[in-house]
N, C-alpha and C positions, 0 to 999 in steps of 0.2 A: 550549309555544307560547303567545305575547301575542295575545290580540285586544284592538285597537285601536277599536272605533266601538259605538257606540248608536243604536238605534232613529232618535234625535233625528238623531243628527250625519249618518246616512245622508241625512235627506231634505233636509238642506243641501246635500247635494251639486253642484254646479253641471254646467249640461249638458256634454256634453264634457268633464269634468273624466276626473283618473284618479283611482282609489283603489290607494295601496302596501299590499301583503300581504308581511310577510315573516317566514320561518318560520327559527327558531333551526336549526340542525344539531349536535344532540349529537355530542359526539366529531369534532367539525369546527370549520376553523379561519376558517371563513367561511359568510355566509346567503345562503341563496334567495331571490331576486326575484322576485316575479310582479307586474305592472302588468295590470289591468282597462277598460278604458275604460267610460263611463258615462254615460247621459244622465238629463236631468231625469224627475222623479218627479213625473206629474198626480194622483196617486191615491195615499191610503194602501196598498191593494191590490198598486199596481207598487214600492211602495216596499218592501213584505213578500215580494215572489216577489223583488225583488233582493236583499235581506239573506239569504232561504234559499240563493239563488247563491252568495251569498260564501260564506255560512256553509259550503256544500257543498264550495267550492275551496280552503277552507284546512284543511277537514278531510282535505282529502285528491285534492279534483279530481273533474270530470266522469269516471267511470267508465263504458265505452263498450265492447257486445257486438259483435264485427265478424265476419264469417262471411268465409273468405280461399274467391277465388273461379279461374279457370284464369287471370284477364287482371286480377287487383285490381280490378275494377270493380265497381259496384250495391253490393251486401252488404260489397265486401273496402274500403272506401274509408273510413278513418278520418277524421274530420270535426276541424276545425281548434280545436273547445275539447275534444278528447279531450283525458286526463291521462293515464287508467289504461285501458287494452285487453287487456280478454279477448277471445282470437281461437280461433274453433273451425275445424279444417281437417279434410279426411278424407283427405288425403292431403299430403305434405310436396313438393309440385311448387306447388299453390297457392298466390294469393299477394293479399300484402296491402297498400295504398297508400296512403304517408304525405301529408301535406297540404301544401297551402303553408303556409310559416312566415313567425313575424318573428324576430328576432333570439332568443335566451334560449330561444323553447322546450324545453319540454320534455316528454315520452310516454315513458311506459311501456306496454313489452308483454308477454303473457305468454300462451302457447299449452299450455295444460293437458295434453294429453292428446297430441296431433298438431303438430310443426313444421308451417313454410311456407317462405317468401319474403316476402321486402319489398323493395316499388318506390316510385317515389315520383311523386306526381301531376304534377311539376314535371320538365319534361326536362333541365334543366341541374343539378341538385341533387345532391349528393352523398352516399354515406355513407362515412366513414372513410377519405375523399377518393378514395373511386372513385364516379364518373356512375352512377346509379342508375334515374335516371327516363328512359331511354329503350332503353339495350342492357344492362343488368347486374342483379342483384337479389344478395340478402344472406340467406342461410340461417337461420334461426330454430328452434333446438332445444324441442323440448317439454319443460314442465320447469322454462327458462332465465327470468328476470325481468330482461328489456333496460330501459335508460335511454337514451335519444334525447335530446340536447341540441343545438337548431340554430345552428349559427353563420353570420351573415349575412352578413358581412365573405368570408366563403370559399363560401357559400352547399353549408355541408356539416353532415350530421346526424354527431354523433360518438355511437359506439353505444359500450357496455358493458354485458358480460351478469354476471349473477349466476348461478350452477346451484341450485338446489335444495338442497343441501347449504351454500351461500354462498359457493362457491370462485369467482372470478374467471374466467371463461371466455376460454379462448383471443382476442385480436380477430377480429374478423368481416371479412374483405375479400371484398365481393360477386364473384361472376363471371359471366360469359355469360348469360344465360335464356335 
């Protein structure tokens, strides 16, 4: 991984501007984009807690404790600069709800100990092109390390699990709740 900025070049930043992060993929034949939006820097101060930001999302992203709830709400609601979600459930009927997106998103989940469900804040949203945020949810094995990528154009989260082991996990097509 290149990082690209200094101290200096941070607090040139213009208001509204973006800052491009982009992170190599070994063993891939193309890179990840993530776009930041940003505004002006009054203070040395806001110019240090925003470079700790960045610094924190190209190491790896906002990592985000989420507790899956009967109805994904309060505790089960993933917040829109999650990256990486730890989800604790105590029972695998719970459930847990994605965010609005923009286009490129991307989340990771990962439910340690206990599966759930996953719904999505957004009633027309999809995952794996089945409607998700109003009649369907999507099963989450314990274990499994998902990738959520949103496409906006279709306005659908395209999921892929990992197991534990690294095997590719069956697709995931939500059904009924």
């Amino acid at each position: 991984m290149r990082r690209v900025r200094t101290d200096n070049q941070l607090a040139a930043i213009p208001s509204g501007g973006l800052i491009e992060i982009c992170q190599d993929l070994k063993n891939s034949d193309n890179a990840s984009e993530q776009f930041i939006a940003v505004t002006a820097f009054a203070t040395s101060t806001a110019a240090a807690n925003a470079a700790a930001a960045i610094d924190e999302y190209v190491a790896g992203g906002v990592t985000e404790a989420v507790t899956a709830t009967a109805d994904g709400l309060t505790t089960g609601l993933i917040t829109a600069d999650a990256v990486n979600v730890e989800i604790t459930s105590d029972t695998a009927t719970k459930q847990v709800s994605l965010p609005a997106a923009v286009d490129g998103k991307v989340i990771r989940l990962h439910c340690p100990s206990t599966g759930c469900e996953v719904i999505s804040a957004v009633a027309a949203d999809k995952l794996n092109n089945v409607v998700i945020g109003a009649t369907n949810e999507a099963a989450l094995v314990a274990g499994t390390v998902y990738t959520l990528r949103y496409v906006e154009s279709t306005g659908n989260w395209v999921m892929t699990g990992l197991t534990a082991l690294g095997a590719v996990e069956t697709p995931v097509v939500p059904d009924a709740a």
